[in-house]
C-alpha positions as CSV (number, residue, x, y, z in Angstrom):
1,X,0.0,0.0,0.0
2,X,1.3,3.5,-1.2
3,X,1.8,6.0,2.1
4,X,2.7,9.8,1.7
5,X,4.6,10.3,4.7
6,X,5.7,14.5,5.6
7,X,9.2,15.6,6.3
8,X,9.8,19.2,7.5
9,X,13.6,19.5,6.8
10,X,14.8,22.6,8.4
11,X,18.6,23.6,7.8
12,X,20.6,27.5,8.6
13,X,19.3,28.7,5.3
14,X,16.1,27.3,4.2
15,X,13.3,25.1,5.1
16,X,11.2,22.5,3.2
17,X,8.1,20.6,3.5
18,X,8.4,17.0,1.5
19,X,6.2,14.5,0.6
20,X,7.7,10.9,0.7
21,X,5.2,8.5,-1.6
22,X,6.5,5.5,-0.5
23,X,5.6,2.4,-2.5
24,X,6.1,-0.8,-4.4
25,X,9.6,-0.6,-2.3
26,X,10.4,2.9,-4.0
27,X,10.3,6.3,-2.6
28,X,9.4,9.2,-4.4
29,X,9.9,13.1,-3.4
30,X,7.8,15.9,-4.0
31,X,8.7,19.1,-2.2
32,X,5.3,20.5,-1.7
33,X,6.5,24.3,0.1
34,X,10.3,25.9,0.3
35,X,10.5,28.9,2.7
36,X,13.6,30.9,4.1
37,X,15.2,30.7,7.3
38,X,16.5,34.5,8.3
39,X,17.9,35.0,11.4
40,X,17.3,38.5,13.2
41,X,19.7,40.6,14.3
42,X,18.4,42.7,17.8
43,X,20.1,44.5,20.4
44,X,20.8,41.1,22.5
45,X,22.4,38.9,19.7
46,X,21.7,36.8,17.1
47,X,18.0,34.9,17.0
48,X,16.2,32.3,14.7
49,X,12.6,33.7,13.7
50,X,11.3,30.1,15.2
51,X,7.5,31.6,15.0
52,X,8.1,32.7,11.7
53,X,9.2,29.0,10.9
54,X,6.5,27.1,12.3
55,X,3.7,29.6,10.4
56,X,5.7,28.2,7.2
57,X,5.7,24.5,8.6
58,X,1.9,24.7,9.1
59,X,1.9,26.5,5.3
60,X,3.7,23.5,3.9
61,X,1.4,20.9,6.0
62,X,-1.8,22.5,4.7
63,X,-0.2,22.4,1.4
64,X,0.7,18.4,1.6
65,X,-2.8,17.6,2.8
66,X,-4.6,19.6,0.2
67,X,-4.6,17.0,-2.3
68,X,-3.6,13.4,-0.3
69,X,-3.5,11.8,2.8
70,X,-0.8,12.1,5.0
71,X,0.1,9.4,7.1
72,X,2.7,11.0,9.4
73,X,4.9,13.6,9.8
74,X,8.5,14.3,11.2
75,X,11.1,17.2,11.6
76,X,14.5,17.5,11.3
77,X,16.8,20.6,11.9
78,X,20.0,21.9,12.8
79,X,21.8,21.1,16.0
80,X,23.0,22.5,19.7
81,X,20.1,25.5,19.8
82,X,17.3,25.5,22.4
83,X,14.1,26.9,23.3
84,X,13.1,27.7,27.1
85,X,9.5,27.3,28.0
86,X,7.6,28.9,30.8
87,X,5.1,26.6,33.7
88,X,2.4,27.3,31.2
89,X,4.3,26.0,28.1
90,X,4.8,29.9,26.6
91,X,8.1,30.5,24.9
92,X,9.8,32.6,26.9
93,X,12.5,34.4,24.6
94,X,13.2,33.7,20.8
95,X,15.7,30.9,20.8
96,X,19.4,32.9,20.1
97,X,21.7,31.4,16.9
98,X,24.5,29.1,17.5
99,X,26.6,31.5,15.6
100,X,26.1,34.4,18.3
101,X,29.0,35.9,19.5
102,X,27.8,35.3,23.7
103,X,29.7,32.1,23.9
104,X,33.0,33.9,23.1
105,X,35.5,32.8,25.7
106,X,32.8,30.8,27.6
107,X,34.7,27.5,27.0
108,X,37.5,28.6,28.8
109,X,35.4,29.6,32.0
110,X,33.8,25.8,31.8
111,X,37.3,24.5,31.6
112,X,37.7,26.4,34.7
113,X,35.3,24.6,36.6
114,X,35.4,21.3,34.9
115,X,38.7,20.1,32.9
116,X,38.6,19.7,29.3
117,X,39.6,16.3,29.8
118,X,36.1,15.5,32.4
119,X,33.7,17.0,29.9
120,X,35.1,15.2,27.3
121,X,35.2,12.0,29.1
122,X,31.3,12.5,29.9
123,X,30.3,13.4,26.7
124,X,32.5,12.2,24.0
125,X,31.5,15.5,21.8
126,X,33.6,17.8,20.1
127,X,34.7,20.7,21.4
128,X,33.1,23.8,19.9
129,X,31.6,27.4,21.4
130,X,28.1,26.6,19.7
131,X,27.9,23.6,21.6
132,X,24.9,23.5,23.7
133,X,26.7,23.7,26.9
134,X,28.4,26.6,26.5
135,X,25.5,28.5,25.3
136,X,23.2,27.6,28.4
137,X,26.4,28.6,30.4
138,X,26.3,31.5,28.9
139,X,22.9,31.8,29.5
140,X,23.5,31.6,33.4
141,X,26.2,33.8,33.8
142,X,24.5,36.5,31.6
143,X,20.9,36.4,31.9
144,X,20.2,34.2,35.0
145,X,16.9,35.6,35.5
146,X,15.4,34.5,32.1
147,X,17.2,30.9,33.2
148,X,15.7,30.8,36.3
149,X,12.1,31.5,34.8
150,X,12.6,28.4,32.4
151,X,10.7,25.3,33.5
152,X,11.2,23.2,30.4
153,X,14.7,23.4,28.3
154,X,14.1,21.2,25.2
155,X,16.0,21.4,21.7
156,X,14.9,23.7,18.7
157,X,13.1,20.6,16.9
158,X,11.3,19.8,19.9
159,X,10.3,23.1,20.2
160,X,8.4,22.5,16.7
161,X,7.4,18.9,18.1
162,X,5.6,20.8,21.1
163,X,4.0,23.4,19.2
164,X,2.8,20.4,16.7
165,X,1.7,17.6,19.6
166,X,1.8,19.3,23.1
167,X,4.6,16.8,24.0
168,X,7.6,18.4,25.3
169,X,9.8,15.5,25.1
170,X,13.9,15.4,23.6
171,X,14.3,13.2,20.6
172,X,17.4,11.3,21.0
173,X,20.3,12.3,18.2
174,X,19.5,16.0,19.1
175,X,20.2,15.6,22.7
176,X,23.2,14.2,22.1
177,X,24.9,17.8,20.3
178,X,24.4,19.3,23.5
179,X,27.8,18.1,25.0
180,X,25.8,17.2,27.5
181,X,24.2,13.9,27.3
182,X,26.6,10.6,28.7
183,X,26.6,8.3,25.4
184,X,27.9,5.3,27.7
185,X,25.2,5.9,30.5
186,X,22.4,6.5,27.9
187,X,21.2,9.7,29.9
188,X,21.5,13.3,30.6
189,X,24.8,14.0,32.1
190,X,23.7,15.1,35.4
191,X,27.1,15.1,36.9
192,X,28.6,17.8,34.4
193,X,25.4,19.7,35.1
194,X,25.4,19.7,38.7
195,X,29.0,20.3,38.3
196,X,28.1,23.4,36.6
197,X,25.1,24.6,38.7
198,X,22.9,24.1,35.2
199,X,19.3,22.7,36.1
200,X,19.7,19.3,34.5
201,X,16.3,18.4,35.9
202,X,14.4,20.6,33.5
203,X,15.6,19.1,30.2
204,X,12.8,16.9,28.5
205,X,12.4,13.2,28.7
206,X,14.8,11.5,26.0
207,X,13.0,9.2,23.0
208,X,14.9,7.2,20.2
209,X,14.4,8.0,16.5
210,X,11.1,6.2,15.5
211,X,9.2,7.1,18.2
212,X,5.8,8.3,18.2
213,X,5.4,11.8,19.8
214,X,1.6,12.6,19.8
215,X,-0.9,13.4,17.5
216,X,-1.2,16.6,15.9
217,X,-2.9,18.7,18.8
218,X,-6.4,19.5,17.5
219,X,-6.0,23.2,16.7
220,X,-3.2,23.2,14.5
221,X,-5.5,20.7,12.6
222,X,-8.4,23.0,12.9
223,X,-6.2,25.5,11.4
224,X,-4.5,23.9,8.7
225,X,-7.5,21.5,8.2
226,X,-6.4,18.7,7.9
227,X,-6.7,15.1,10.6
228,X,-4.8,14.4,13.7
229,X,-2.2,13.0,11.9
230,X,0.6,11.0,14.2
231,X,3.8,13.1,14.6
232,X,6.9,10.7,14.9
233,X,10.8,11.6,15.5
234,X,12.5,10.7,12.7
235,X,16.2,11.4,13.4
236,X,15.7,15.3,14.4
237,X,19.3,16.7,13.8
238,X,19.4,16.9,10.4
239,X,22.9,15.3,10.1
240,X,21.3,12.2,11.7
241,X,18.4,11.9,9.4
242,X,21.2,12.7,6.7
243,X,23.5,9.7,7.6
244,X,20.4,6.9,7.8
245,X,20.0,7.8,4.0
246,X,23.7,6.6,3.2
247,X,22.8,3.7,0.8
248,X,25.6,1.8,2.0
249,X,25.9,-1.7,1.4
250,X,28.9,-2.6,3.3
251,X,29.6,-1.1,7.6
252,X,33.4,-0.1,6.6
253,X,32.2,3.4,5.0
254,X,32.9,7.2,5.2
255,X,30.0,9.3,4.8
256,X,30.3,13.0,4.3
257,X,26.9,14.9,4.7
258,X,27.9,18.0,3.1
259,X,26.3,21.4,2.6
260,X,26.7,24.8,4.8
261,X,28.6,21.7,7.2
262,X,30.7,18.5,6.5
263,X,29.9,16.2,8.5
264,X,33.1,13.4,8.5
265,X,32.6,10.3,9.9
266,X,31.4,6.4,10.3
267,X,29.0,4.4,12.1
268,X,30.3,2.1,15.2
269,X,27.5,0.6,17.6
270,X,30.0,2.5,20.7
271,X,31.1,5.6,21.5
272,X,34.4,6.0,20.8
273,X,35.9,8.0,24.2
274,X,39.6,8.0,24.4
275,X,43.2,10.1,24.8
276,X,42.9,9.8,20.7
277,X,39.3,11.0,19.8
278,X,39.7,13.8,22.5
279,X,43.2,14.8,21.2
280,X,41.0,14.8,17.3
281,X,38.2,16.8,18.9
282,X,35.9,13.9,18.0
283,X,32.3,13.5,18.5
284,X,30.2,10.9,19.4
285,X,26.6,11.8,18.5
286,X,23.7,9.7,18.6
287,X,22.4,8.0,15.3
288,X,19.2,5.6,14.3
289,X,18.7,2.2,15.0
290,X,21.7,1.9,18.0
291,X,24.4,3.6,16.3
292,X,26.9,6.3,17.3
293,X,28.1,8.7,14.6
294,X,31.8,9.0,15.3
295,X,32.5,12.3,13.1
296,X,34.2,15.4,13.2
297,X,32.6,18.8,11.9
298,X,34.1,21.0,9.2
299,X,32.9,23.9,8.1
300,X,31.9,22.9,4.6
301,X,30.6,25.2,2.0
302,X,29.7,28.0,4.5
303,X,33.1,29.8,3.4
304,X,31.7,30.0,-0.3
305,X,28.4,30.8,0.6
306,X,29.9,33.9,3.0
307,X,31.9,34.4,0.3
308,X,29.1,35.2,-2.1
309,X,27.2,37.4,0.0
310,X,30.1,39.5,0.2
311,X,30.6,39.8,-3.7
312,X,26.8,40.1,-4.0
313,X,27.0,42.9,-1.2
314,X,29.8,44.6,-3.7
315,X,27.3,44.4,-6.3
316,X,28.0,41.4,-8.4
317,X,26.1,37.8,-7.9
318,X,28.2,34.6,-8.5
319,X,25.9,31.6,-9.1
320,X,27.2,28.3,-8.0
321,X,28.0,27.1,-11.0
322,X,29.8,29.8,-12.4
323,X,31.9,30.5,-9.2
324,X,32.9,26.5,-9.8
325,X,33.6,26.9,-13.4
326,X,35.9,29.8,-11.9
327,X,37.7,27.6,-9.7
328,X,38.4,24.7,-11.9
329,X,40.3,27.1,-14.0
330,X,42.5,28.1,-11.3
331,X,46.6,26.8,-10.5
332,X,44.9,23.7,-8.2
333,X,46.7,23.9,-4.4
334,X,48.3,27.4,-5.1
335,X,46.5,28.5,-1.6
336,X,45.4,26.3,1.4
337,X,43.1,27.2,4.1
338,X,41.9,25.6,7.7
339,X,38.3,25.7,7.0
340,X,37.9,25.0,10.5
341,X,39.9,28.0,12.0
342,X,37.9,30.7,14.0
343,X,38.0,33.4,11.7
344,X,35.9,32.0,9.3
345,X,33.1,31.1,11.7
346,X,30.9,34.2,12.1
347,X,29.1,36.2,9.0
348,X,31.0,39.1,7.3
349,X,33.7,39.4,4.5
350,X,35.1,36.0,4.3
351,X,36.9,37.1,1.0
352,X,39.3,39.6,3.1
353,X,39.6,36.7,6.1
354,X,40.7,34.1,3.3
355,X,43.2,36.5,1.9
356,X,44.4,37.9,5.3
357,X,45.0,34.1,6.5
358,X,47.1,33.1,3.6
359,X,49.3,36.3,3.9
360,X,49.9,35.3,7.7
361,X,50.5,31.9,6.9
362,X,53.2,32.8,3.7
363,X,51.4,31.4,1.2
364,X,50.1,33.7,-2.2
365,X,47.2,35.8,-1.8
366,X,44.2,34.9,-3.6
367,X,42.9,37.8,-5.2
368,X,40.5,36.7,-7.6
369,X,36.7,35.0,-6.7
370,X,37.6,31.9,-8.7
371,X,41.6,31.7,-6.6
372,X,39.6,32.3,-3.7
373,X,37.0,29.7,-4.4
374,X,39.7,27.4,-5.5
375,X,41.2,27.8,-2.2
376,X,38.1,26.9,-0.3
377,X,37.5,23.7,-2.4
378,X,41.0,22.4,-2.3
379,X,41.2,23.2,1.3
380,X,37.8,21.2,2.3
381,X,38.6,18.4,0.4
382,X,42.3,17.6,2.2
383,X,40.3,18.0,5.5
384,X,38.5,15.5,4.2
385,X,41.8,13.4,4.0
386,X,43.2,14.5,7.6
387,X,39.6,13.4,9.2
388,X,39.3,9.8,6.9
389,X,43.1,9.1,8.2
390,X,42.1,10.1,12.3
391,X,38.8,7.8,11.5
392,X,40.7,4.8,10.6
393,X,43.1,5.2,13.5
394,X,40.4,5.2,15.9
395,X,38.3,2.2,14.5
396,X,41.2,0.3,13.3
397,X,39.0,-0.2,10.3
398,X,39.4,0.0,6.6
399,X,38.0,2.6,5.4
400,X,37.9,2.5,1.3
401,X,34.4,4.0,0.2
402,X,33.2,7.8,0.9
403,X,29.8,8.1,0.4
404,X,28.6,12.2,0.0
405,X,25.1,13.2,0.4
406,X,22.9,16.4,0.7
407,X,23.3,19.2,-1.1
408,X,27.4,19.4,-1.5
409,X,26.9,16.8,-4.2
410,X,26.2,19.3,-7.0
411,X,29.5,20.7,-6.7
412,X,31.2,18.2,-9.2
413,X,34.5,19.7,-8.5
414,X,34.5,19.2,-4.9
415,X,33.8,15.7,-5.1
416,X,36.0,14.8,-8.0
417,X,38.8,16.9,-5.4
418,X,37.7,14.7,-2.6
419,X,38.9,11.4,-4.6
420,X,41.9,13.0,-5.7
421,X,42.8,13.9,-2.0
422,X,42.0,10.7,-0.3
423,X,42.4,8.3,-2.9
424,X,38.9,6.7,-2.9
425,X,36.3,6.0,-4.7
426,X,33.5,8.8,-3.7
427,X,29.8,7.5,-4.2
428,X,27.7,11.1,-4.7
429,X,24.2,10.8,-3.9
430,X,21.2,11.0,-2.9
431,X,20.9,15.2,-2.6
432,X,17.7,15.1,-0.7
433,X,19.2,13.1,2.3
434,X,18.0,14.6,5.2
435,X,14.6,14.9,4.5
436,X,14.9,10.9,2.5
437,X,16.2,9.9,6.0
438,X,13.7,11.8,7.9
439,X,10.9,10.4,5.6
440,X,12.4,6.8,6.0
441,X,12.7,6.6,9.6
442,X,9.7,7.7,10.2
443,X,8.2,5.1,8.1
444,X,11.1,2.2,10.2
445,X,9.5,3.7,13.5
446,X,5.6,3.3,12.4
447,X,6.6,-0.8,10.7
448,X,6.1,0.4,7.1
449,X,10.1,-0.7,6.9
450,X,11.4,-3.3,8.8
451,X,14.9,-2.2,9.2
452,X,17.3,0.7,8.5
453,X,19.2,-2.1,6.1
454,X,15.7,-1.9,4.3
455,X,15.8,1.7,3.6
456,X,18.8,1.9,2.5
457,X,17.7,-0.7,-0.2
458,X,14.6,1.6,-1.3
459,X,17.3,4.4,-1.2
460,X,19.9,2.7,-3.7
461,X,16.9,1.6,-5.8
462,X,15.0,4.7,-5.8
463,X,17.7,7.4,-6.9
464,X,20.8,7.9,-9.4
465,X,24.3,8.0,-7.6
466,X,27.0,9.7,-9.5
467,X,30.5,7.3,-8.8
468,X,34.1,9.7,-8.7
469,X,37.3,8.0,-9.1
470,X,41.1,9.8,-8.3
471,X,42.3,11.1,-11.3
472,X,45.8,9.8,-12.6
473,X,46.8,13.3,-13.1
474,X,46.0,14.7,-9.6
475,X,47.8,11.7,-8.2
476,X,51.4,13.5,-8.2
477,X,50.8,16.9,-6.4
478,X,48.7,15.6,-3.7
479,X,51.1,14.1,-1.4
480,X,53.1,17.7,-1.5
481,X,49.7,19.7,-1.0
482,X,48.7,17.4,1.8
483,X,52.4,18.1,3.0
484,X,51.6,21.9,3.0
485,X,48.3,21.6,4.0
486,X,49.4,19.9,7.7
487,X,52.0,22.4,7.9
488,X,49.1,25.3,7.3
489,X,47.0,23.7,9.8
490,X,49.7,24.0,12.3
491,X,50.7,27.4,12.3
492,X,46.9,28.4,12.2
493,X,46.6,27.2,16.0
494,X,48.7,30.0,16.7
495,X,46.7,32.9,14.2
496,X,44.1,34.8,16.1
């Protein structure tokens, strides 16, 4: 029997509502409403429009239900951001942007109190300022009263869950970006909290992936018209929904889910906490069906998208696919960046921070947008290498297949790059990932599917993958890039 089953993928950029039509063991897509997702700059900081967003969520669910039957729906966003809600339920302030400037120097003050080494070994999660801990630290030491008013602190797509069931409950894989949840205790990690004076006891009850949250509450389907159709946690960070739609046949892979992030890393059934993955800055986040997604986060295509706002700010407007063709006629490796270094983190004129960087590390200034594009994309893709090489250290696997989803896949020349660098074969596909995995999980967690193995079957026979092989002619100058490229990353620990 054919089911239409409704993702809300939400990402930094934009949002979607899709229809999955899953049938005759093949899945079809049709994006029923796209809407934006602007953040708002006000006197206190950086803040996602999150009333905004669910107004366009109800849009796209009145829009799937027009013309078929739903028979669930799920939603997946971004990561480590968090709502606070009142004794009666009411939001109490708009939920701030993980790339708000209040958690600068915050980690230090944690590490103060608690050792890098004793977060680390409670959490298993990367170390990063966005990180869910820091901000609610933040939070405390800045605006304890708002804190203190907070009876319910639950994650920004369980904020959407609530709004759409009345259940304020934490869905598992987004708990886990919070740095801190214990991955080897299965629970919150109360004794960081206490550790911190944060009020552990008022963060949600955690469910796994699947998981049936409530029926949509009966005015939001007065409003939109439409039945009390079940509302079920797919994975809800996005990168988790992303990673169940690798259509992997074999454990030993590499997935990168790539778009405004790259998300590097495998699947191992156990966290993977150790002197190693903490001298890395490893994470262990939670996946579907009992995995852990041992990764690492790199920046991705967020420099080229900075990038062309700038140039579009300056009055000209790269597309895409010009700004590639620009780069794949540039000297390859002429200029190498840390994608990952602080001072390409926050919005502004990322063309004058790449060019600024390569001056203080000796290296020749990009000057035009396809060097500097070049730059980006070369760069990226030997991060690639250094995380793949890290991975197989710390699984004592072979690694030997890369599988890239989302979005990033459209950017031939990154992926034919990310062969070249790591000297694998790259499988590109599908670009819909998240809201495929989102879509598919919800349909493991109500029995449609028996098994995430049986997904990714109805992935691989439902849509094209594009197969990249290292080039011959690449194969000389990569060893002496990757050379400089270590040597970059190295004197960029000590660039401010």
């Amino acid at each position: 029997m054919t089911k239409n089953i409704l993702a809300f993928d939400l990402g930094a950029e934009s949002g979607r509502a899709v229809v999955g039509k899953l049938g005759d063991e093949r899945l079809e897509l049709d994006v029923v409403h796209r809407f934006a997702n602007i953040p708002v700059r006000t006197l206190d900081g950086l803040h996602w429009d999150v009333l905004r967003l669910f107004q366009d969520m109800k849009d796209g669910l009145h829009a799937a239900t027009r013309e078929r039957e739903i028979a669930s729906l799920g939603v997946d966003t971004w990561g480590v951001d968090f709502a606070l809600l009142d004794r009666t339920g009411s939001l109490l302030a708009n939920p701030h942007h993980y790339r708000d400037s209040r958690t600068d120097a915050i980690m230090e003050q944690v590490f103060e109190i608690v050792s890098r080494e004793e977060v680390f070994e409670q959490t298993g999660i990367q170390f990063m300022p966005l990180n869910t801990l820091y901000q609610l630290f933040a939070l405390k030491k800045q605006n304890p009263a708002l804190l203190d008013a907070a009876q319910k602190i639950i994650m920004i797509p369980d904020l959407f869950n609530y709004w759409f069931t009345g259940s304020a409950v934490c869905e598992f894989t987004e708990a886990t970006t919070s740095q801190f949840y214990n991955p080897v205790q299965g629970r919150w990690a109360s004794k960081l909290l206490d550790q911190l004076q944060l009020p552990g006891s008022r963060l949600g009850e955690i469910v796994q992936p699947g998981s049936h949250i409530g029926n949509l509450h009966e005015t939001v389907a007065d409003e939109v018209s439409s039945g009390r159709i079940p509302v079920i946690a797919p994975a809800c960070h996005d990168t988790g929904s992303a990673v169940a739609a690798v259509p992997a046949q074999q454990p030993d892979f590499v997935y990168i889910s790539s778009g405004t992030w790259s998300l590097v890393g495998i699947e191992t059934s156990d966290p993977v906490i150790n002197e190693k993955s903490l001298s890395y800055n490893f994470t262990n986040e939670g996946g579907v069906c009992g995995t852990i997604r041992l990764l690492k986060n790199v920046m991705g295509l967020w420099i080229l998208q900075e990038c062309r706002r700038q140039w579009e700010r300056e009055g000209v407007a790269y597309d895409y696919t010009r700004l590639t063709k620009m780069a794949a006629d540039e000297e390859p490796y002429r200029s190498l960046l840390d994608p990952d270094h602080a001072a390409f983190f926050t919005p502004g004129d990322m063309p004058t921070r790449i060019r600024t960087f390569c001056a203080e590390t000796s290296q020749p200034v990009p000057e035009s947008p396809g060097q500097i594009a070049r730059a980006a994309l070369d760069s990226l893709a030997l991060k690639y290498r250094w995380v793949i090489e890290r991975l197989q250290d710390l699984s004592g696997r072979s690694l030997n297949t890369v599988h890239v989803v989302g979005g990033g896949t459209q950017n031939r020349l990154l992926q034919q790059l990310t062969s070249d660098a790591t000297g694998r074969e790259v499988i590109c596909g599908p670009i819909e990932a998240t809201a495929i995995g989102n879509i598919l999980m919800q349909a493991v967690g109500s029995g449609v599917i028996g098994s995430l193995s049986d997904a990714r079957e109805i992935i691989r026979r439902s849509f094209d993958l594009q197969t990249y092989t290292p080039s011959f002619e690449a194969h000389s100058r990569i060893d002496e890039a990757y050379g400089r490229f270590n040597a970059v990353l190295e004197q960029s620990n000590s660039i401010l």
